[in-house]
PyMOL commands that place a pseudoatom at each C-alpha (Angstrom):
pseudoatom trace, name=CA, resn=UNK, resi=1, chain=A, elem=C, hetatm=0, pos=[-24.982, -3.994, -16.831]
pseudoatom trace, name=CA, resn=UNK, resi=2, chain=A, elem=C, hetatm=0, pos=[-21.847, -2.718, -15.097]
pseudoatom trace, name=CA, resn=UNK, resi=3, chain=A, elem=C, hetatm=0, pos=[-19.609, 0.344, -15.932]
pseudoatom trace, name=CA, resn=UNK, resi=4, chain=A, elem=C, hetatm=0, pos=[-16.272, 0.015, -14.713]
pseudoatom trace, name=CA, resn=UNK, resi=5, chain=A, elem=C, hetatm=0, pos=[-15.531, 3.755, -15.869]
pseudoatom trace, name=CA, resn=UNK, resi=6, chain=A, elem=C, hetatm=0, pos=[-18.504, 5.507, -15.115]
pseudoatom trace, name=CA, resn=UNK, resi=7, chain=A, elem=C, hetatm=0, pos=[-19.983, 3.545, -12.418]
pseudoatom trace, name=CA, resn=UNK, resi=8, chain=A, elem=C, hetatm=0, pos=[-18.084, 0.350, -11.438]
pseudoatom trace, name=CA, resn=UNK, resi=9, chain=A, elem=C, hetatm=0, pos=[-20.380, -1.762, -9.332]
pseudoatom trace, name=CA, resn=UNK, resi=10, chain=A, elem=C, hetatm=0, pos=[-17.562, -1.653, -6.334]
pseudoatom trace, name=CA, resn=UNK, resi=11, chain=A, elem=C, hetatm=0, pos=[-18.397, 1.918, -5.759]
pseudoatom trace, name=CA, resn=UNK, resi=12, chain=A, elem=C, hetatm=0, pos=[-22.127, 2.014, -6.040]
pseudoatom trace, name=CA, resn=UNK, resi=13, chain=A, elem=C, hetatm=0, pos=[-23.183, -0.845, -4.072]
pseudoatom trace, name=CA, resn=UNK, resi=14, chain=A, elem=C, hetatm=0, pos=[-25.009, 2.324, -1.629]
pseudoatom trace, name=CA, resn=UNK, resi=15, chain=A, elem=C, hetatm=0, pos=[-27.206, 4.866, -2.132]
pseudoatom trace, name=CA, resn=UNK, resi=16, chain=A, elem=C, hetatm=0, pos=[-24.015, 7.056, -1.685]
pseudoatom trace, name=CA, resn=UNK, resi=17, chain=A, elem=C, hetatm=0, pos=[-21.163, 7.086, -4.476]
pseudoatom trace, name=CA, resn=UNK, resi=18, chain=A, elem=C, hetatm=0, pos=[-17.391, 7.241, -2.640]
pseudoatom trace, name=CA, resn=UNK, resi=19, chain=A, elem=C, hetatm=0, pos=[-16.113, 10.284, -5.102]
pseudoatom trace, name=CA, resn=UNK, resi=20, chain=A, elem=C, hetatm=0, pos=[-19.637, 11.929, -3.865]
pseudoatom trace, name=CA, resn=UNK, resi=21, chain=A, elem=C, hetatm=0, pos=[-18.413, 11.873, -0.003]
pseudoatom trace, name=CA, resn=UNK, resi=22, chain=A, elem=C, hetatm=0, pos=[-14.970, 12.751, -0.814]
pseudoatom trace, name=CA, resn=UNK, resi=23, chain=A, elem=C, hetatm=0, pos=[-16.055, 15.859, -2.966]
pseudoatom trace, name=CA, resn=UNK, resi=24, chain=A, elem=C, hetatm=0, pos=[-18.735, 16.443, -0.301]
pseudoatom trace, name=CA, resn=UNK, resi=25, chain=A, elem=C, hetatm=0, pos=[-16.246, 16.675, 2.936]
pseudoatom trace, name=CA, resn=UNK, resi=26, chain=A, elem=C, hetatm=0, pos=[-13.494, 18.140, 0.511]
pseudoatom trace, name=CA, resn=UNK, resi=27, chain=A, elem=C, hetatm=0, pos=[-11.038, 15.411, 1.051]
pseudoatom trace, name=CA, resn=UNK, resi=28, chain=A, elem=C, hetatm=0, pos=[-7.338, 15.706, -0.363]
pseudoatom trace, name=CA, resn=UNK, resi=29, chain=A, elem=C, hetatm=0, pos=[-5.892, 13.332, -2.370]
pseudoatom trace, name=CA, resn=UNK, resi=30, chain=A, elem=C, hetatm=0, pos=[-4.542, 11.008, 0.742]
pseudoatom trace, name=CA, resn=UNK, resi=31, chain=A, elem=C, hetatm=0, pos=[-7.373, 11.279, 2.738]
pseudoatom trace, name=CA, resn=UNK, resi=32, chain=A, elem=C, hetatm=0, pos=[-9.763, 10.972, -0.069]
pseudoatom trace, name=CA, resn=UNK, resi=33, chain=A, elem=C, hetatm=0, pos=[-7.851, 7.578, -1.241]
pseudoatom trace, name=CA, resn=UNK, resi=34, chain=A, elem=C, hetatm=0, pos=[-8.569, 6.245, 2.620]
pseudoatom trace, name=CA, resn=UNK, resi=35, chain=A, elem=C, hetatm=0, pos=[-12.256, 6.501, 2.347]
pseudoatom trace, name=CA, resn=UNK, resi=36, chain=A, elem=C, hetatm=0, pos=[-12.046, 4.758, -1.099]
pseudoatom trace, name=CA, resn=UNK, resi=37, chain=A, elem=C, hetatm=0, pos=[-10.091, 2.212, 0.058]
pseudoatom trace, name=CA, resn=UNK, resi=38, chain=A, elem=C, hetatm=0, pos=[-12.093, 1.409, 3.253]
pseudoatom trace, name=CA, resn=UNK, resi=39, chain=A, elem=C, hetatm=0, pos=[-15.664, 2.017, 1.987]
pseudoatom trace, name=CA, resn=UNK, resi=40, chain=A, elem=C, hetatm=0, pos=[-14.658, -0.498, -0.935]
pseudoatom trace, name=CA, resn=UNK, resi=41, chain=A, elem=C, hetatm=0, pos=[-12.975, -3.024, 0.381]
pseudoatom trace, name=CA, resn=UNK, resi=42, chain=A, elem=C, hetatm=0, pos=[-15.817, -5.368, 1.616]
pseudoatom trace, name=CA, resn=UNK, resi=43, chain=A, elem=C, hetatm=0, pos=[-17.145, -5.105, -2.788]
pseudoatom trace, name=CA, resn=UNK, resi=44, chain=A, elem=C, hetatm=0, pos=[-14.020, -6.513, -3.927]
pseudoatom trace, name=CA, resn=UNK, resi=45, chain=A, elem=C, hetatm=0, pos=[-12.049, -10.013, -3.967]
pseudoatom trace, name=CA, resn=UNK, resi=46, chain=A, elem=C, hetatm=0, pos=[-8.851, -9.099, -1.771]
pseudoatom trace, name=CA, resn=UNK, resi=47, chain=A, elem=C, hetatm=0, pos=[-10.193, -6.574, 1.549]
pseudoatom trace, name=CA, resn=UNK, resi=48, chain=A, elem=C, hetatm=0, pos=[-6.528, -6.787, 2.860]
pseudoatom trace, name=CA, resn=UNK, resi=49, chain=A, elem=C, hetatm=0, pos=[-5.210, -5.755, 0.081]
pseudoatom trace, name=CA, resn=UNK, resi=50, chain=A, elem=C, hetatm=0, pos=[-7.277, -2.296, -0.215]
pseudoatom trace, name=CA, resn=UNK, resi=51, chain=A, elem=C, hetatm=0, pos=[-6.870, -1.832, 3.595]
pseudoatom trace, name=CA, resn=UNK, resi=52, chain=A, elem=C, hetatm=0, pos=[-3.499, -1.593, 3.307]
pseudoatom trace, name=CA, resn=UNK, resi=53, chain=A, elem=C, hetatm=0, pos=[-3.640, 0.809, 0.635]
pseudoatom trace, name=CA, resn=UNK, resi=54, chain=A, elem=C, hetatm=0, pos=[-5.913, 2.891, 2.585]
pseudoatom trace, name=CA, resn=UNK, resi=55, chain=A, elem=C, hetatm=0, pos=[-3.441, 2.521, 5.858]
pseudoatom trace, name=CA, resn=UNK, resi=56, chain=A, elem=C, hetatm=0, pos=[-0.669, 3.794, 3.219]
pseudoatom trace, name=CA, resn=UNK, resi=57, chain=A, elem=C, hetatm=0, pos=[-2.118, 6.625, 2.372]
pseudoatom trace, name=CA, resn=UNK, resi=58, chain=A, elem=C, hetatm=0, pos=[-3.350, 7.451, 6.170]
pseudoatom trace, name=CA, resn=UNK, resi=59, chain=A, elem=C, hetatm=0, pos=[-0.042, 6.745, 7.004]
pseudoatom trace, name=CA, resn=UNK, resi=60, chain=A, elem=C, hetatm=0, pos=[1.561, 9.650, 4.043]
pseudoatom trace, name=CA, resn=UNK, resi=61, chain=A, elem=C, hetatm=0, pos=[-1.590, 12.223, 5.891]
pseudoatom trace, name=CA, resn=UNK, resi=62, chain=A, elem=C, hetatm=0, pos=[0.090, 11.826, 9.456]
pseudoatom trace, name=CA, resn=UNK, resi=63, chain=A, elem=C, hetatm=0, pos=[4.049, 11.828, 8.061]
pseudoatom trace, name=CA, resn=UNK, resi=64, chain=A, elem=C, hetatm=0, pos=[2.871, 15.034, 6.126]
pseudoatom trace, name=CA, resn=UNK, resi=65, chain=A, elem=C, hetatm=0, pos=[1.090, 16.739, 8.882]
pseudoatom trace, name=CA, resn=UNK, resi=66, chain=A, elem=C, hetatm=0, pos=[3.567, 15.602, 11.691]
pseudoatom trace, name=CA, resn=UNK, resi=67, chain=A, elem=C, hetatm=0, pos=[6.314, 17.753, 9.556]
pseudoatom trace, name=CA, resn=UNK, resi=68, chain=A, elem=C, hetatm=0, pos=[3.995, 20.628, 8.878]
pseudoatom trace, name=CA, resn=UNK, resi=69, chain=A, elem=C, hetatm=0, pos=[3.773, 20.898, 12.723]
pseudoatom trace, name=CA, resn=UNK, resi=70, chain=A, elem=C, hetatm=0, pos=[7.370, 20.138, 13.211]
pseudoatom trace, name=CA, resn=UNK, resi=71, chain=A, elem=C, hetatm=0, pos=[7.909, 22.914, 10.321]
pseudoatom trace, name=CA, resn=UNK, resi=72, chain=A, elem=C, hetatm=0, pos=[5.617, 25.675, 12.180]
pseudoatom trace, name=CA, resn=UNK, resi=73, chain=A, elem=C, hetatm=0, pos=[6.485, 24.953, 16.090]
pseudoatom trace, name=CA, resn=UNK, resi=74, chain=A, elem=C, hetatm=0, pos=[10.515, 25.652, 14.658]
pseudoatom trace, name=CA, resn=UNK, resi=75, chain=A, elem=C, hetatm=0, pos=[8.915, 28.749, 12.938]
pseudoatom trace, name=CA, resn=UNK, resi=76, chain=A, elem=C, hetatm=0, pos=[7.342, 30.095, 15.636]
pseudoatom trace, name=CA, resn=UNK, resi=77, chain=A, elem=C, hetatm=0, pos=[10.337, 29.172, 18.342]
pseudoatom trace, name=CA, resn=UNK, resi=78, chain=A, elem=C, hetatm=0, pos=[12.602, 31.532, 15.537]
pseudoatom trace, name=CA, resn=UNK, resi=79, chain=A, elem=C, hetatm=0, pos=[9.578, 34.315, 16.307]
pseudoatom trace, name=CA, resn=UNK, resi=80, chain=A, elem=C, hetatm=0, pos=[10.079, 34.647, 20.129]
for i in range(1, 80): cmd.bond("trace and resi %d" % i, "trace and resi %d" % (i + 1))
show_as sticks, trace
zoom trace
């Protein structure tokens, strides 16, 4: 019998549970939607639909880090 709460049968289909790898490689929110998103998306109807929901949040990771870096190379050009 399926759980959709506990144990929905689209993210047990392995002997590894997504939200166990995510916790495991201590993921953030973005990055840990990405792996959901991709390991998923062959256990459910539309696989476009959750690989562009993973390549959203991939693409929030890069725009975030991109202005970190943009936010510490100005830092460090005000240090010299």
């Amino acid at each position: 019998m399926s759980d959709n709460v506990n144990k929905p049968l689209h993210y047990t289909y392995s002997g590894v549970e997504v939200i166990d790898a995510i916790e495991a490689w201590k993921l953030n929110y973005r990055l840990g939607n990405v792996v959901k998103y991709v390991a998923r998306c062959d256990h459910k109807t539309n696989a476009i639909e959750d690989l562009r929901k993973a390549r959203w949040y991939l693409d929030r990771e890069i725009e975030k880090r991109t202005n970190e870096s943009l936010a510490n190379f100005k830092g460090a050009q005000r240090d010299v």
